[in-house]
CHARMM-style PDB file with segment names, atoms N, HN, CA, C and O in Angstrom:
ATOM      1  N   UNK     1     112.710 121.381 109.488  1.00  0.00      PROA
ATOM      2  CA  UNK     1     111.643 120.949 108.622  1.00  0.00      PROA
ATOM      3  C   UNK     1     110.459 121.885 108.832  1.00  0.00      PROA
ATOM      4  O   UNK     1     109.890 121.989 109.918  1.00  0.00      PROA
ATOM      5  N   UNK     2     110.120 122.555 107.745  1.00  0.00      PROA
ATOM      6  HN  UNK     2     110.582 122.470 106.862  1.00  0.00      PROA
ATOM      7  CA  UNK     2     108.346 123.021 107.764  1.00  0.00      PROA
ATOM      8  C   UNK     2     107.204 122.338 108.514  1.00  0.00      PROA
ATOM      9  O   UNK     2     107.182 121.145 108.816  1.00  0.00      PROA
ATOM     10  N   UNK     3     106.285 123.218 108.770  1.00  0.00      PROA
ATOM     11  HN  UNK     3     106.303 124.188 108.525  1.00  0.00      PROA
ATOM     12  CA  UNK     3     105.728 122.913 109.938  1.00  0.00      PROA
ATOM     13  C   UNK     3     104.479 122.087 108.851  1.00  0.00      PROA
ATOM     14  O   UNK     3     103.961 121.107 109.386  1.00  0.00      PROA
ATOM     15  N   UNK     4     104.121 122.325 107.801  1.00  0.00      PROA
ATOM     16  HN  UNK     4     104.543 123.121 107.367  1.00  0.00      PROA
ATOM     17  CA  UNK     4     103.739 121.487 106.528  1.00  0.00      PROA
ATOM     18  C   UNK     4     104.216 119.989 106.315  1.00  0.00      PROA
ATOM     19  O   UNK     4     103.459 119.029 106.459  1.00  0.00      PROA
ATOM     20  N   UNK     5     105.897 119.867 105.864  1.00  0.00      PROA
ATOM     21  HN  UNK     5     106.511 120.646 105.746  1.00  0.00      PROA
ATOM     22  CA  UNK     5     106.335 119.338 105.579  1.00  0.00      PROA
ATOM     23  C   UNK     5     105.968 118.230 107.263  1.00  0.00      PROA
ATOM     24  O   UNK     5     105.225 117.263 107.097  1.00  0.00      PROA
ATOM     25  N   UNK     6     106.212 118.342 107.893  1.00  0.00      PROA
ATOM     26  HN  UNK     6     106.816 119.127 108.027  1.00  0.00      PROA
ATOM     27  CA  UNK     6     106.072 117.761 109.498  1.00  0.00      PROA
ATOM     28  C   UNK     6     104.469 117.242 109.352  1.00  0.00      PROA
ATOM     29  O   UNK     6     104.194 116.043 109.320  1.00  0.00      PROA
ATOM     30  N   UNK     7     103.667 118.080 109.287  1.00  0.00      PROA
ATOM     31  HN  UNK     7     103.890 119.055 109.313  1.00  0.00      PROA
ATOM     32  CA  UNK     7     102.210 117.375 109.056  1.00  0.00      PROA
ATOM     33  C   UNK     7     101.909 116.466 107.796  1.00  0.00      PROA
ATOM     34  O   UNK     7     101.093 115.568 108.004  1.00  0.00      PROA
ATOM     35  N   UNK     8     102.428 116.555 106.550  1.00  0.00      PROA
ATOM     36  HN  UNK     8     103.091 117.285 106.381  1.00  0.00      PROA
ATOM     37  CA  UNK     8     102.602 115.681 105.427  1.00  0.00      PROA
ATOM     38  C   UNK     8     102.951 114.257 105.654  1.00  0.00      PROA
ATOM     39  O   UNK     8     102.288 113.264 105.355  1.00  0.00      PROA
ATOM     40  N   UNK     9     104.905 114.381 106.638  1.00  0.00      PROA
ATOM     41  HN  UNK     9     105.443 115.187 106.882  1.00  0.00      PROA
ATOM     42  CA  UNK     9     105.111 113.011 107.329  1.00  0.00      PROA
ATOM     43  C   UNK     9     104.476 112.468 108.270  1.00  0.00      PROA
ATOM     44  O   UNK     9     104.673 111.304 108.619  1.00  0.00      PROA
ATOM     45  N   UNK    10     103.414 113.449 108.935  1.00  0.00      PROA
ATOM     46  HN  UNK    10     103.254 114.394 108.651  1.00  0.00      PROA
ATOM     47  CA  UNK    10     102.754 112.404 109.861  1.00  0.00      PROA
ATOM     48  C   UNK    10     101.855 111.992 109.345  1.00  0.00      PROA
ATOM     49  O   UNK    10     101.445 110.897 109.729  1.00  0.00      PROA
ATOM     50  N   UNK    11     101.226 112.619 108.361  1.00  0.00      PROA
ATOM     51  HN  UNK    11     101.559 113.508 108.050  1.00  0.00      PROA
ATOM     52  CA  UNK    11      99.503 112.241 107.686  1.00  0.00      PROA
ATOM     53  C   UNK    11     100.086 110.838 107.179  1.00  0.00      PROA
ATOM     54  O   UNK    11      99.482 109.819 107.510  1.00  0.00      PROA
ATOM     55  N   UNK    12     101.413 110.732 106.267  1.00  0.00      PROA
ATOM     56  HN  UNK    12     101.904 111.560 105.998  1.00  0.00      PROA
ATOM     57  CA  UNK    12     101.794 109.631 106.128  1.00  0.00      PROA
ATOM     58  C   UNK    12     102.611 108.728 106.639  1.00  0.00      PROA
ATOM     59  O   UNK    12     103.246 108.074 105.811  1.00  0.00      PROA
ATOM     60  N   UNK    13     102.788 108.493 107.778  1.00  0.00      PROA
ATOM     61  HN  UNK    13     102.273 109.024 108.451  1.00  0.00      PROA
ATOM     62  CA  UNK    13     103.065 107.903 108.510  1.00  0.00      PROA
ATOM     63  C   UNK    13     101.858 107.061 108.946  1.00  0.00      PROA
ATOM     64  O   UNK    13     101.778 105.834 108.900  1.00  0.00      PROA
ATOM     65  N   UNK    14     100.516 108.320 109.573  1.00  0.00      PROA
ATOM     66  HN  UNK    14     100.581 109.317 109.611  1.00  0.00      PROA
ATOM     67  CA  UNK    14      99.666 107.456 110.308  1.00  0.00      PROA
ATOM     68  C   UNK    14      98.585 106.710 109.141  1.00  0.00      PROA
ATOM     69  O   UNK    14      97.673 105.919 109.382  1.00  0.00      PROA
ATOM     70  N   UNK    15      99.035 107.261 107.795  1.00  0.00      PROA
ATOM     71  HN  UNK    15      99.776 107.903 107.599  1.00  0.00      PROA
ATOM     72  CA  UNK    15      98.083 106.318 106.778  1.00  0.00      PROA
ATOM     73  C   UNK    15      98.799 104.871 106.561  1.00  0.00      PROA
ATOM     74  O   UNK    15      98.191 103.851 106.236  1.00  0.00      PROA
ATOM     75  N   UNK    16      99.892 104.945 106.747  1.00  0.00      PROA
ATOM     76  HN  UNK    16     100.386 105.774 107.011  1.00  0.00      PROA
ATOM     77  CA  UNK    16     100.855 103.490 106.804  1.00  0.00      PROA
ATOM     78  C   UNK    16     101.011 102.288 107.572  1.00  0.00      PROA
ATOM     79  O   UNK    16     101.288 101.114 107.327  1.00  0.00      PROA
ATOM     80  N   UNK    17     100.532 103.492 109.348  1.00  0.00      PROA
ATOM     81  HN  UNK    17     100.307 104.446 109.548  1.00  0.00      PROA
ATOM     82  CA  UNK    17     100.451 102.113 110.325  1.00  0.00      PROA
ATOM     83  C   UNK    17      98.968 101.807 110.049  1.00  0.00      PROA
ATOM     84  O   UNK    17      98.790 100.591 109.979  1.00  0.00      PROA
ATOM     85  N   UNK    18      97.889 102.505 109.878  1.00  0.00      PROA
ATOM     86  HN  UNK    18      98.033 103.493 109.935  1.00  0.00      PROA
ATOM     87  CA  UNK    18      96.270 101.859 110.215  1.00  0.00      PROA
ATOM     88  C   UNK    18      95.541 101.617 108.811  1.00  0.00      PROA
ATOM     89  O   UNK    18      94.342 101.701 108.545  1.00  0.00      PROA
ATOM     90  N   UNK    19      97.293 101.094 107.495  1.00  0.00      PROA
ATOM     91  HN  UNK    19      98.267 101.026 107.711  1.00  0.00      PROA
ATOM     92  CA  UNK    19      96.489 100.319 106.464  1.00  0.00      PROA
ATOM     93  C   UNK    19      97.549  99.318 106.647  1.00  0.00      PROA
ATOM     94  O   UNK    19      97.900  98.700 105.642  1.00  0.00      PROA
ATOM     95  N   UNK    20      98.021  99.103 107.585  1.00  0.00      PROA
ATOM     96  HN  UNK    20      97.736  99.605 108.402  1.00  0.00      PROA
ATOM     97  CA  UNK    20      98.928  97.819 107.881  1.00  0.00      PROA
ATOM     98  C   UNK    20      98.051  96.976 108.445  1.00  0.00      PROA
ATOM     99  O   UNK    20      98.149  95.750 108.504  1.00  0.00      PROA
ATOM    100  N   UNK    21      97.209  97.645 108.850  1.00  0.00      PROA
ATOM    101  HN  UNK    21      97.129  98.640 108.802  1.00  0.00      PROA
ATOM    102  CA  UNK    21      95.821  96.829 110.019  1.00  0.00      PROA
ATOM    103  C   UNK    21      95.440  95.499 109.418  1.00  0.00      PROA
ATOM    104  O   UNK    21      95.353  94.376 109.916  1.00  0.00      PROA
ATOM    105  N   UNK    22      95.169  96.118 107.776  1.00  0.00      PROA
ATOM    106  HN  UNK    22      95.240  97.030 107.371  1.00  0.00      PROA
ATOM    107  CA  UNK    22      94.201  95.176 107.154  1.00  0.00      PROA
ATOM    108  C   UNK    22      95.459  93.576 106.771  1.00  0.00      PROA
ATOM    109  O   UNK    22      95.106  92.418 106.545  1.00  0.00      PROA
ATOM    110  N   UNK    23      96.452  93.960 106.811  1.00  0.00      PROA
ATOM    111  HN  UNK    23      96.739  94.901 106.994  1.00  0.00      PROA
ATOM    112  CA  UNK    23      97.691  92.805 106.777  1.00  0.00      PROA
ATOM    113  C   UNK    23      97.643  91.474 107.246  1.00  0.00      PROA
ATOM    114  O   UNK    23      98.607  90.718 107.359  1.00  0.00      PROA
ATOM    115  N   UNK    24      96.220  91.185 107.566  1.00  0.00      PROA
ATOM    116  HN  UNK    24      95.437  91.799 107.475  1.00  0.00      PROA
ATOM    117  CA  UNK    24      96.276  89.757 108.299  1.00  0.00      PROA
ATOM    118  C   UNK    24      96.603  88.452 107.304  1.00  0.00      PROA
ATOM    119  O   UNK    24      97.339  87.492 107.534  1.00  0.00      PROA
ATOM    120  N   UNK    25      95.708  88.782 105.984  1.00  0.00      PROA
ATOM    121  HN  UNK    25      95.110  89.561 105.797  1.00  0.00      PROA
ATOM    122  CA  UNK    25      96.290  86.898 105.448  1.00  0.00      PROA
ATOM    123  C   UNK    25      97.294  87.495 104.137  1.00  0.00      PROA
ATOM    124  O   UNK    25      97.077  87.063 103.005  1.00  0.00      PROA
ATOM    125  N   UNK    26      98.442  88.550 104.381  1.00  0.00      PROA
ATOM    126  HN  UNK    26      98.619  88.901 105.300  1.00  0.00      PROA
ATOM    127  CA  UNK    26      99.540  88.552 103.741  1.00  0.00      PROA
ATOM    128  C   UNK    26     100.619  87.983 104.099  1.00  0.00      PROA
ATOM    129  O   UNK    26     100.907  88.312 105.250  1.00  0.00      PROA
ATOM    130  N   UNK    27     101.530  87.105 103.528  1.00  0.00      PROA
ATOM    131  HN  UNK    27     101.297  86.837 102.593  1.00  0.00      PROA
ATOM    132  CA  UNK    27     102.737  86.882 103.749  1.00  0.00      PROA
ATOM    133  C   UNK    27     103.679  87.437 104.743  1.00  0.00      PROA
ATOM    134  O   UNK    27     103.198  88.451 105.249  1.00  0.00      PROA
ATOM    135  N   UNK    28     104.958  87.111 105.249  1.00  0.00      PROA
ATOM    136  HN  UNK    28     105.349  86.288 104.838  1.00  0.00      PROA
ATOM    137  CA  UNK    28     105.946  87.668 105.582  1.00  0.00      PROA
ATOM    138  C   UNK    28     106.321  88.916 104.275  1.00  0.00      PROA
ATOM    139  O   UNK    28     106.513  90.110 104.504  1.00  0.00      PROA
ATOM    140  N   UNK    29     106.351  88.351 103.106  1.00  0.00      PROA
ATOM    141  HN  UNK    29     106.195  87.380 102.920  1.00  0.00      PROA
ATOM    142  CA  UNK    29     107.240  89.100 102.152  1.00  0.00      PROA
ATOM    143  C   UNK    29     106.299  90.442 101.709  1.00  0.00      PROA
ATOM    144  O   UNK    29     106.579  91.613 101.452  1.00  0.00      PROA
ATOM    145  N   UNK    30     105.200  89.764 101.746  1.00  0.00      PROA
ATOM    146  HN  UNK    30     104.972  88.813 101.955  1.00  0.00      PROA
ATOM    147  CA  UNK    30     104.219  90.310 101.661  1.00  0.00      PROA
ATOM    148  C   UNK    30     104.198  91.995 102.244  1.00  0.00      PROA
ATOM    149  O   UNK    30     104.435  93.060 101.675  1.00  0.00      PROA
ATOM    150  N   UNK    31     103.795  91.648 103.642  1.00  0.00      PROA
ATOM    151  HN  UNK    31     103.602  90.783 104.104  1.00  0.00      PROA
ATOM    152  CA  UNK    31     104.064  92.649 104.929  1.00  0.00      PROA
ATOM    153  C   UNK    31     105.166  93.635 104.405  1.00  0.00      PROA
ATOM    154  O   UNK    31     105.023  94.802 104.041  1.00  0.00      PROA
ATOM    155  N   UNK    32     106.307  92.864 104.460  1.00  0.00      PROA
ATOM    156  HN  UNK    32     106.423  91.916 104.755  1.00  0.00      PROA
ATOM    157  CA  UNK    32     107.379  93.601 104.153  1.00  0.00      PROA
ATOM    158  C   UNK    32     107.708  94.686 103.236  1.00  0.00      PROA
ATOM    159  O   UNK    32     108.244  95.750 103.546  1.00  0.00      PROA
ATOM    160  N   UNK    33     107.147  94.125 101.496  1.00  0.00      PROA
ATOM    161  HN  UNK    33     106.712  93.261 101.244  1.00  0.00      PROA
ATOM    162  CA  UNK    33     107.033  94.763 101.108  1.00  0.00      PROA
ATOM    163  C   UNK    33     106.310  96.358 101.144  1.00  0.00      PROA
ATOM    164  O   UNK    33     106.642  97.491 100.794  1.00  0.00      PROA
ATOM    165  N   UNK    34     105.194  95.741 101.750  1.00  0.00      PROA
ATOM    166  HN  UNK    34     104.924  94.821 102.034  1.00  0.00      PROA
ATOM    167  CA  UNK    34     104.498  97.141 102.242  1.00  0.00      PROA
ATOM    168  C   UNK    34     104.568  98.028 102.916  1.00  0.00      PROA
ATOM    169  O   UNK    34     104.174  99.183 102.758  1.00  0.00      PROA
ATOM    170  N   UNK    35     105.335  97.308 104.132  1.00  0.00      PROA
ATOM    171  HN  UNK    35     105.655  96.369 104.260  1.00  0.00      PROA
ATOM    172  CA  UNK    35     106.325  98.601 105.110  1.00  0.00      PROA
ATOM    173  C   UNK    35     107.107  98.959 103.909  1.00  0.00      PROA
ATOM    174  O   UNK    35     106.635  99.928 103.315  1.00  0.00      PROA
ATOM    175  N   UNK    36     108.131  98.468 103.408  1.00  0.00      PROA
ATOM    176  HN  UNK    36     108.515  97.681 103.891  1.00  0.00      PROA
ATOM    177  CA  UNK    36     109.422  99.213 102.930  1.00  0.00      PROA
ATOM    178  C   UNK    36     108.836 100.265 101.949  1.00  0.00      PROA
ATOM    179  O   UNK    36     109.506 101.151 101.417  1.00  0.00      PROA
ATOM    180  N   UNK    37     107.145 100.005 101.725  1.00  0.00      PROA
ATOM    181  HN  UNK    37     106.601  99.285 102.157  1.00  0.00      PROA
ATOM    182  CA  UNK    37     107.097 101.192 100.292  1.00  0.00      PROA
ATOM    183  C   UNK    37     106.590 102.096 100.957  1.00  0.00      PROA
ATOM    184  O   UNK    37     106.791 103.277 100.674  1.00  0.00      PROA
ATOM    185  N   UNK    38     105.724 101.659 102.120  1.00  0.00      PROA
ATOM    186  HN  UNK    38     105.561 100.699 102.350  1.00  0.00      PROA
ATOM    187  CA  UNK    38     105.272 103.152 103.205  1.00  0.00      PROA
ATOM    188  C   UNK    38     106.363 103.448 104.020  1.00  0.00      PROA
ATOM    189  O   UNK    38     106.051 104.424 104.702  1.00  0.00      PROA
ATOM    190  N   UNK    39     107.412 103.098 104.258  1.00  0.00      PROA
ATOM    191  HN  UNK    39     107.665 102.305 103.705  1.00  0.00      PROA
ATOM    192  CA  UNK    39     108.783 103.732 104.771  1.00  0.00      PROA
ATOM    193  C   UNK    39     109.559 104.616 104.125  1.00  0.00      PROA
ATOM    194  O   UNK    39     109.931 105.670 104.641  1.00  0.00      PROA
ATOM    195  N   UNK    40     110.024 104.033 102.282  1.00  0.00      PROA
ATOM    196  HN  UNK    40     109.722 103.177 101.863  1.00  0.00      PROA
ATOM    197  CA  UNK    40     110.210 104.421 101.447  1.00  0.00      PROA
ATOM    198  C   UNK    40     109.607 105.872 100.982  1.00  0.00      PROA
ATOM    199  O   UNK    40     110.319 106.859 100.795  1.00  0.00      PROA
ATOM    200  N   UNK    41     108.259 105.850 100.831  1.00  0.00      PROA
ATOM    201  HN  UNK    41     107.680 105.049 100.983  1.00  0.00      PROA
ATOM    202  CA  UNK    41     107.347 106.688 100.469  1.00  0.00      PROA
ATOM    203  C   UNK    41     107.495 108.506 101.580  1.00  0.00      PROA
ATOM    204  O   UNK    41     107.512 109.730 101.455  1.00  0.00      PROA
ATOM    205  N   UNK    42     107.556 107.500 102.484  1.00  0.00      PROA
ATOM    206  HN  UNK    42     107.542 106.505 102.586  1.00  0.00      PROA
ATOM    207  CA  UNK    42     108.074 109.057 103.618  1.00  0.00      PROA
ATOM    208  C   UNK    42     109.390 109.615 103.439  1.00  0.00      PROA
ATOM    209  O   UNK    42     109.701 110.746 103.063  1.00  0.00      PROA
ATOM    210  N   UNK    43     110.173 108.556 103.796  1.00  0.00      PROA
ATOM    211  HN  UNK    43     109.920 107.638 104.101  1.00  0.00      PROA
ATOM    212  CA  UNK    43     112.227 108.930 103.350  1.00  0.00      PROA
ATOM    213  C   UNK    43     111.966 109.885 101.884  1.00  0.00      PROA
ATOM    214  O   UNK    43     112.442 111.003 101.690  1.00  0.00      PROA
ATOM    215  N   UNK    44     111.360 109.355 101.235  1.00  0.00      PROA
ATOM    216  HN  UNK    44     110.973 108.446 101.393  1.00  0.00      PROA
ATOM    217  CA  UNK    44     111.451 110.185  99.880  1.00  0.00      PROA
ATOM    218  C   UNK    44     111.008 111.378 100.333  1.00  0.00      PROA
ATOM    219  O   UNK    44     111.808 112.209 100.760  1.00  0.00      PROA
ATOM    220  N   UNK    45     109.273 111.677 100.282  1.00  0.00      PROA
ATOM    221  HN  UNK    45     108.623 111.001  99.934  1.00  0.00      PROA
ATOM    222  CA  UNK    45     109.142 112.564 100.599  1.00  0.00      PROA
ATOM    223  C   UNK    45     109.924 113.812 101.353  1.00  0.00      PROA
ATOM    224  O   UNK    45     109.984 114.971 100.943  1.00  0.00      PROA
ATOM    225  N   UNK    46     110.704 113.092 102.973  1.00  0.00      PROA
ATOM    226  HN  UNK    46     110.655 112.150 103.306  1.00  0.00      PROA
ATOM    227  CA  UNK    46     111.242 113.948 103.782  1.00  0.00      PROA
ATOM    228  C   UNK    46     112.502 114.530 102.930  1.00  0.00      PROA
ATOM    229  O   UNK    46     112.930 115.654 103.191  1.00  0.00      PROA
ATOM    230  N   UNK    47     113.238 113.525 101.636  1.00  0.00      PROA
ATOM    231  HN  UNK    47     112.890 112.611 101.423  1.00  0.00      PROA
ATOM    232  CA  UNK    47     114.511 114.000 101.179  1.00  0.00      PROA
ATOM    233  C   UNK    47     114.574 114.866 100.357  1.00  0.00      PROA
ATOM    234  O   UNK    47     115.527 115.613 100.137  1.00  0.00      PROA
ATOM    235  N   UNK    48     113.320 114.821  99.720  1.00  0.00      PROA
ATOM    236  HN  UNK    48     112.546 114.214  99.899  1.00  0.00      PROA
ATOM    237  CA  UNK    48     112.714 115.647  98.364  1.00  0.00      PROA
ATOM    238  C   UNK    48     111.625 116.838  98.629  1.00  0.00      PROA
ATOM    239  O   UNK    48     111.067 117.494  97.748  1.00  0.00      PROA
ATOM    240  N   UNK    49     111.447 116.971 100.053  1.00  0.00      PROA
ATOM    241  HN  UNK    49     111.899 116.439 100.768  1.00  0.00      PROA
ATOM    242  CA  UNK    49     110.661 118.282 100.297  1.00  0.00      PROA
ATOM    243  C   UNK    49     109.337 118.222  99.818  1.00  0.00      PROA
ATOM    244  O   UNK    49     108.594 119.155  99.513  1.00  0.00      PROA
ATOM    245  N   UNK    50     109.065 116.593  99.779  1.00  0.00      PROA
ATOM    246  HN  UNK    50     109.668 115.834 100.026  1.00  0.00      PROA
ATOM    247  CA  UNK    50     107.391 116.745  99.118  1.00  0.00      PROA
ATOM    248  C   UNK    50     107.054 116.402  98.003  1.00  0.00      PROA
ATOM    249  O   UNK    50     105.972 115.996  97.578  1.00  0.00      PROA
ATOM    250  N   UNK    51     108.021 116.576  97.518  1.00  0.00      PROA
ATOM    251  HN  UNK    51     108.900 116.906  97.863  1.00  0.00      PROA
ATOM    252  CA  UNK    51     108.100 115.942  95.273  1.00  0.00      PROA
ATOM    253  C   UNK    51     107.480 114.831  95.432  1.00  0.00      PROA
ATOM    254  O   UNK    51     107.810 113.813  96.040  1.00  0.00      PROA
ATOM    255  N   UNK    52     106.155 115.208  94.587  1.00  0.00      PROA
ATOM    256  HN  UNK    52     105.888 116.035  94.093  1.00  0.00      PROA
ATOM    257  CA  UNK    52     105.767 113.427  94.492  1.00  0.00      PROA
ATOM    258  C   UNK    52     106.649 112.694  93.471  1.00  0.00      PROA
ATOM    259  O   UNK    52     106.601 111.469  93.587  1.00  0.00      PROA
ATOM    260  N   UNK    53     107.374 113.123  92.585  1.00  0.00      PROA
ATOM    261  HN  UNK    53     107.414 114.118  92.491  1.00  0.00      PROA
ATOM    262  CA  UNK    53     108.243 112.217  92.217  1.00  0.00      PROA
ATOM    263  C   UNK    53     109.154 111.472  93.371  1.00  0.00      PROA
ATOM    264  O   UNK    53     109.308 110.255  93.266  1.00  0.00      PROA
ATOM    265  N   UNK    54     109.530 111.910  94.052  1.00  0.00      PROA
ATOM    266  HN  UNK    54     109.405 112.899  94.138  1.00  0.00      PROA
ATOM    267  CA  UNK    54     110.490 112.110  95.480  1.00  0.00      PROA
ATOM    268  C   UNK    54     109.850 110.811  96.211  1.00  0.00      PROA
ATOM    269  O   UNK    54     110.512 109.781  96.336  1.00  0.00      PROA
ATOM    270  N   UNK    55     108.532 110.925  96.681  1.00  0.00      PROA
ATOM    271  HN  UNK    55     107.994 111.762  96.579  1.00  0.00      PROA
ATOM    272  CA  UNK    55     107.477 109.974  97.162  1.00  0.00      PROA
ATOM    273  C   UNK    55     107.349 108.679  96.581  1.00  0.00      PROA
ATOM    274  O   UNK    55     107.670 107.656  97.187  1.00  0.00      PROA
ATOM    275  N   UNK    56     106.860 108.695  95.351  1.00  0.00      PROA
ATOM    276  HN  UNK    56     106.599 109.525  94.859  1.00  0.00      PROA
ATOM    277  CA  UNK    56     106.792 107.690  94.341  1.00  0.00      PROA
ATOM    278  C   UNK    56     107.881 107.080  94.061  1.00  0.00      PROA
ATOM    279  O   UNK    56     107.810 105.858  93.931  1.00  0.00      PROA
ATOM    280  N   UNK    57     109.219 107.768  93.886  1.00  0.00      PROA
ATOM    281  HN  UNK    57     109.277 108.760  93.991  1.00  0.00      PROA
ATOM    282  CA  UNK    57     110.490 106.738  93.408  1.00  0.00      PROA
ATOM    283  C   UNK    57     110.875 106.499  95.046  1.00  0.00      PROA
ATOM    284  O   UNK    57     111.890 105.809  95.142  1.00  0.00      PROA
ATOM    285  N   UNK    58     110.424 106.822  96.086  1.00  0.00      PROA
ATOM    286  HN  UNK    58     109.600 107.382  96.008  1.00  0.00      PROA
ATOM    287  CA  UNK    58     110.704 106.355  97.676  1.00  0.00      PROA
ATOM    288  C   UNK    58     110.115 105.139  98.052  1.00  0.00      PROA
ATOM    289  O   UNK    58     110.692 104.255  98.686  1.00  0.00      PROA
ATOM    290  N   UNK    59     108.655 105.099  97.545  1.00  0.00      PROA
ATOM    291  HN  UNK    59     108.186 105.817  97.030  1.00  0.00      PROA
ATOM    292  CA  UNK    59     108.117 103.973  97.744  1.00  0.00      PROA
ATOM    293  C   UNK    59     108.449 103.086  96.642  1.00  0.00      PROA
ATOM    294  O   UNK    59     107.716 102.099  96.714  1.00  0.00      PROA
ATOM    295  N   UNK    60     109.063 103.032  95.875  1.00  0.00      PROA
ATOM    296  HN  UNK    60     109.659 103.834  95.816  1.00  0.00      PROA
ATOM    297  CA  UNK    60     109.092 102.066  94.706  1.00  0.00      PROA
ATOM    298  C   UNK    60     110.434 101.290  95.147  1.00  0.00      PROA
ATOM    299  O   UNK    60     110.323 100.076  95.321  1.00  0.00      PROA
ATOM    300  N   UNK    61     111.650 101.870  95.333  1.00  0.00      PROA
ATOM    301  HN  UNK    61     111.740 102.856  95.192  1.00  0.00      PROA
ATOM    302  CA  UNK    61     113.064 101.460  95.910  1.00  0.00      PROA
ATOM    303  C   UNK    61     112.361 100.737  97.817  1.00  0.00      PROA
ATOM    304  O   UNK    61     112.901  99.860  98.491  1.00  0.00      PROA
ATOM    305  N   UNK    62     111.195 101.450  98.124  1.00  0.00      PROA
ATOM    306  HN  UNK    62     110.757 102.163  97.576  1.00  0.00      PROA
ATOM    307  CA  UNK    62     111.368 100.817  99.410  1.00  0.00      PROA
ATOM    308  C   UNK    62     110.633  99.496  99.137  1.00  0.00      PROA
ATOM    309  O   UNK    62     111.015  98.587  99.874  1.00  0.00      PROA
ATOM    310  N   UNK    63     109.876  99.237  98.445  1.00  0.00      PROA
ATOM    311  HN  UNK    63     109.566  99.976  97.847  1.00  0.00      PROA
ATOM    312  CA  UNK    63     109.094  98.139  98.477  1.00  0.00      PROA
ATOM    313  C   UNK    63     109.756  97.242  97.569  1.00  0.00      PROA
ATOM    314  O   UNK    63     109.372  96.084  97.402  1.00  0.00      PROA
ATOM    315  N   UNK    64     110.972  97.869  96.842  1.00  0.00      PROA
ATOM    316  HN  UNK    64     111.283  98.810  96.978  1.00  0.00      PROA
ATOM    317  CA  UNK    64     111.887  96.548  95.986  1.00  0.00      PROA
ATOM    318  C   UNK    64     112.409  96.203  97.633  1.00  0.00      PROA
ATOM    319  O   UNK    64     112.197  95.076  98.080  1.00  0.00      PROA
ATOM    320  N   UNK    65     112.907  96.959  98.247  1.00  0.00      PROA
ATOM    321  HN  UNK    65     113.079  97.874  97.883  1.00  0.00      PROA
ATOM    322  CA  UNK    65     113.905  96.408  99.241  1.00  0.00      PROA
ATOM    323  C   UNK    65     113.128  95.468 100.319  1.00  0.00      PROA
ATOM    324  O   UNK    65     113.258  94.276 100.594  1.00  0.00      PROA
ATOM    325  N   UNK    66     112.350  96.388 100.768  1.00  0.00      PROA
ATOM    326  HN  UNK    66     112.245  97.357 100.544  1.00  0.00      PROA
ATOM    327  CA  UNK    66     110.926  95.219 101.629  1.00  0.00      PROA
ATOM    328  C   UNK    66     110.941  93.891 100.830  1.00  0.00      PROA
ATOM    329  O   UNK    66     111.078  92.819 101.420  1.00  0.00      PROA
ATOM    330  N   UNK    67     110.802  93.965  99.508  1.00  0.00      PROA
ATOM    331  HN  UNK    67     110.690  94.835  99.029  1.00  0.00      PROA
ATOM    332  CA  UNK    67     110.644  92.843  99.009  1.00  0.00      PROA
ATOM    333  C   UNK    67     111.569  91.806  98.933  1.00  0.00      PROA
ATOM    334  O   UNK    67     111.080  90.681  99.036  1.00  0.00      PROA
ATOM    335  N   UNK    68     112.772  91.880  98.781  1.00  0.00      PROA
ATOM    336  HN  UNK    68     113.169  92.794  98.697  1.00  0.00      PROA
ATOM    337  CA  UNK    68     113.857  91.655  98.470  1.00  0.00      PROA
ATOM    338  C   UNK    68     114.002  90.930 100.773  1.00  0.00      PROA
ATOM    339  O   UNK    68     113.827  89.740 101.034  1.00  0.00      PROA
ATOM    340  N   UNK    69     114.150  91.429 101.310  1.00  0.00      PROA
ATOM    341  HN  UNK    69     114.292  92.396 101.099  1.00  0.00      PROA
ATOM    342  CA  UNK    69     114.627  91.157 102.696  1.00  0.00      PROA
ATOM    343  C   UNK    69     113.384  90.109 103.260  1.00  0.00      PROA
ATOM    344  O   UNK    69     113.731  89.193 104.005  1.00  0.00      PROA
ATOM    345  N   UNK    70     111.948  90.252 102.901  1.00  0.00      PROA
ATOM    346  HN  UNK    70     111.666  90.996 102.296  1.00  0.00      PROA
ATOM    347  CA  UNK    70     111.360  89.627 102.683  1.00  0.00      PROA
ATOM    348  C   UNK    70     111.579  87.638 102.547  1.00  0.00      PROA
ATOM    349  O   UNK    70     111.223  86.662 103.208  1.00  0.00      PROA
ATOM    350  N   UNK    71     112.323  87.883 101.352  1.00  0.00      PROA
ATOM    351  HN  UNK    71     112.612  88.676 100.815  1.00  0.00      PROA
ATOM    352  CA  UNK    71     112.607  86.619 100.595  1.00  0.00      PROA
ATOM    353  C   UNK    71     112.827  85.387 101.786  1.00  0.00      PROA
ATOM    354  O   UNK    71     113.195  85.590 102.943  1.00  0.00      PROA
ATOM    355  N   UNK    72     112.572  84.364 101.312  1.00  0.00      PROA
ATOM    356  HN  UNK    72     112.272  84.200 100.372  1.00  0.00      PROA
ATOM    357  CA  UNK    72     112.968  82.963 102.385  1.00  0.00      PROA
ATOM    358  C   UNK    72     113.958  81.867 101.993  1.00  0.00      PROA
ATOM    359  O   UNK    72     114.183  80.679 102.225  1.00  0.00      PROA
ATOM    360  N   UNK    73     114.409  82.843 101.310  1.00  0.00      PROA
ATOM    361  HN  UNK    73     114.226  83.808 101.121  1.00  0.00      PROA
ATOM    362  CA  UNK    73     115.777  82.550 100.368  1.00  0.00      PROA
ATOM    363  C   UNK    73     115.247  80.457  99.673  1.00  0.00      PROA
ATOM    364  O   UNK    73     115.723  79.321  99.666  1.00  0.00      PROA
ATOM    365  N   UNK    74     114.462  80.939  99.394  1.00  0.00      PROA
ATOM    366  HN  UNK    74     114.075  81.861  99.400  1.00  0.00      PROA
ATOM    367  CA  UNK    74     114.069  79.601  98.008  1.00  0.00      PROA
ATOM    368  C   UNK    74     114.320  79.502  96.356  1.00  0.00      PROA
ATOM    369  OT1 UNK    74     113.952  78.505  95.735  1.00  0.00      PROA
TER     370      UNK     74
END
């Protein structure tokens, strides 16, 4: 991996854990969702070399899935 590409995943990485901060009166599903789209959002990135399309359809599939595992089955 580029020594770019390496600073990109960490810039977003560390924008993911210290806006998780503010997560206090969200849900379980809630939470979840938001990891899986800032999880999502990196996997893309790292698979796609940076494409913000790559990013954007990463976080969109991660935060269906966050969302989805989320559920309390009701």
């Amino acid at each position: 991996m580029k020594t770019m590409q390496k600073l990109a995943v960490s810039a977003i990485t560390a924008a993911v854990l210290f806006g998780l901060g503010g997560c206090a009166g969200m849900s379980a599903q809630d939470k979840n969702t938001a990891i899986g789209a800032g999880v999502g959002a990196v996997g893309g990135a790292v698979l796609t070399g940076g494409s913000a399309v790559g990013t954007v359809g990463g976080a969109a599939v991660g935060g269906l899935i966050g969302n989805q595992v989320g559920k309390d089955g009701k």
